[in-house]
KEKE-3310 file (N, C-alpha, C; in steps of 0.2 Angstrom, whole numbers, plus 5000, padded with zeros to 4 digits):
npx = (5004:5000:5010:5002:4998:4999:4992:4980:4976:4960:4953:4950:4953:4952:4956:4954:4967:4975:4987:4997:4996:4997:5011:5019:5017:5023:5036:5035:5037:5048:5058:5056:5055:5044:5030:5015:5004:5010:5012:5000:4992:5001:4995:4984:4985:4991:4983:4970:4976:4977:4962:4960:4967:4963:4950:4939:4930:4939:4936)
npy = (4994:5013:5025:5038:5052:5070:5080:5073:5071:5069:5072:5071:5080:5080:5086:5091:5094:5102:5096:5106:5113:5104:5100:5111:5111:5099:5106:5115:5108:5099:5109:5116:5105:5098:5090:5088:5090:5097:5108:5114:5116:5127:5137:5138:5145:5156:5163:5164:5173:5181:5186:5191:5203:5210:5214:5204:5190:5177:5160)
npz = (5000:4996:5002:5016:5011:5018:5009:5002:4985:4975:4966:4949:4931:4915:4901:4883:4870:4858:4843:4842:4856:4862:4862:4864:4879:4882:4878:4888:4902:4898:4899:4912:4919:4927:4931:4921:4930:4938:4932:4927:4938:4945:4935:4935:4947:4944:4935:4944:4952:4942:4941:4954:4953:4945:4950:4949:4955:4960:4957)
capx = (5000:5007:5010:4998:4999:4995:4988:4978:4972:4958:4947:4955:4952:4955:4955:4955:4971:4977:4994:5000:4997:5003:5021:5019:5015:5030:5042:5035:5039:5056:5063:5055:5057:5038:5026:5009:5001:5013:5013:4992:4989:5003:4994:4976:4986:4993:4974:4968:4978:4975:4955:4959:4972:4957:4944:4935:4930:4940:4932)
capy = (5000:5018:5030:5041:5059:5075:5082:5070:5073:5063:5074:5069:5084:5079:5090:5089:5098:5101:5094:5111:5113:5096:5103:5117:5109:5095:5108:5119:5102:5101:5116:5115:5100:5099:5085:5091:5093:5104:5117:5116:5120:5134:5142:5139:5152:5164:5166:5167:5180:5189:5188:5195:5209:5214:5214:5199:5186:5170:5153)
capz = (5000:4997:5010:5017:5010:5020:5007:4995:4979:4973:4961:4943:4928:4910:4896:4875:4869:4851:4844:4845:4863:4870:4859:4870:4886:4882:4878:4896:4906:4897:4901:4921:4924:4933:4928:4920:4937:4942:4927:4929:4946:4945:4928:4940:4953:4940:4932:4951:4957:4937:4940:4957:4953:4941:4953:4948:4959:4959:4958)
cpx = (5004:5006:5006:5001:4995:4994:4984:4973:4968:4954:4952:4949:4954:4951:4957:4960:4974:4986:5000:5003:4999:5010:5021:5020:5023:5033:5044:5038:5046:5059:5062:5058:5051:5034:5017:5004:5004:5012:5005:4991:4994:5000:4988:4980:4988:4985:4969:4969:4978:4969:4957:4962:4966:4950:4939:4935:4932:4937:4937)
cpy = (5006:5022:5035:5050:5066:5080:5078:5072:5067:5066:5072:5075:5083:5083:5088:5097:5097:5099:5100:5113:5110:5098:5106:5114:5104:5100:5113:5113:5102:5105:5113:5110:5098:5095:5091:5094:5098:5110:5118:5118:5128:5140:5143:5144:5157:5166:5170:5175:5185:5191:5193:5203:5212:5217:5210:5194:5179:5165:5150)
cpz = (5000:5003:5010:5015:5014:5016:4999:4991:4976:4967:4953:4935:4921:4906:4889:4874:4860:4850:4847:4853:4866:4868:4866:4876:4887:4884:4886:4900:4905:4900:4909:4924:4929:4927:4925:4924:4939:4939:4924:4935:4945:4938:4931:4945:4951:4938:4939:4953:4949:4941:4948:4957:4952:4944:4951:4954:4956:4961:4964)
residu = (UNK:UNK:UNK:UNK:UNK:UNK:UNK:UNK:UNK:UNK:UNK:UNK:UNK:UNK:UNK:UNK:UNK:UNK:UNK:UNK:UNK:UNK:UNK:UNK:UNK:UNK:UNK:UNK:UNK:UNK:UNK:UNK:UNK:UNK:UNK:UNK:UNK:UNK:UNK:UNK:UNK:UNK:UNK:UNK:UNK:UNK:UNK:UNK:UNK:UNK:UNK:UNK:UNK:UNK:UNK:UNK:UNK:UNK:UNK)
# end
């Protein structure tokens, strides 16, 4: 069994992408070095703190 995580992720979020943007996404990862989870959650906290800069209300 794997090890207990303090902070587990269960909800799971698939999206339809063009071949363009998976290049894209590859070539982001490359560079980083950060798995596709990581370079989604961090592009969901940049969008965040735009909508909020702008005075909209974040989801």
């Amino acid at each position: 069994m794997g090890r207990m995580r303090e902070n587990p992720r269960y909800n799971v979020i698939s999206m339809r992408i063009s071949d363009a943007e998976r290049e894209t996404l590859e070539a982001i990862m490359d560079s980083t070095k950060k798995s596709v989870s990581d370079i989604m959650r961090e592009a969901m906290e940049l969008v965040k703190a735009r909508s909020t800069e702008f005075g909209q209300k974040a989801a």
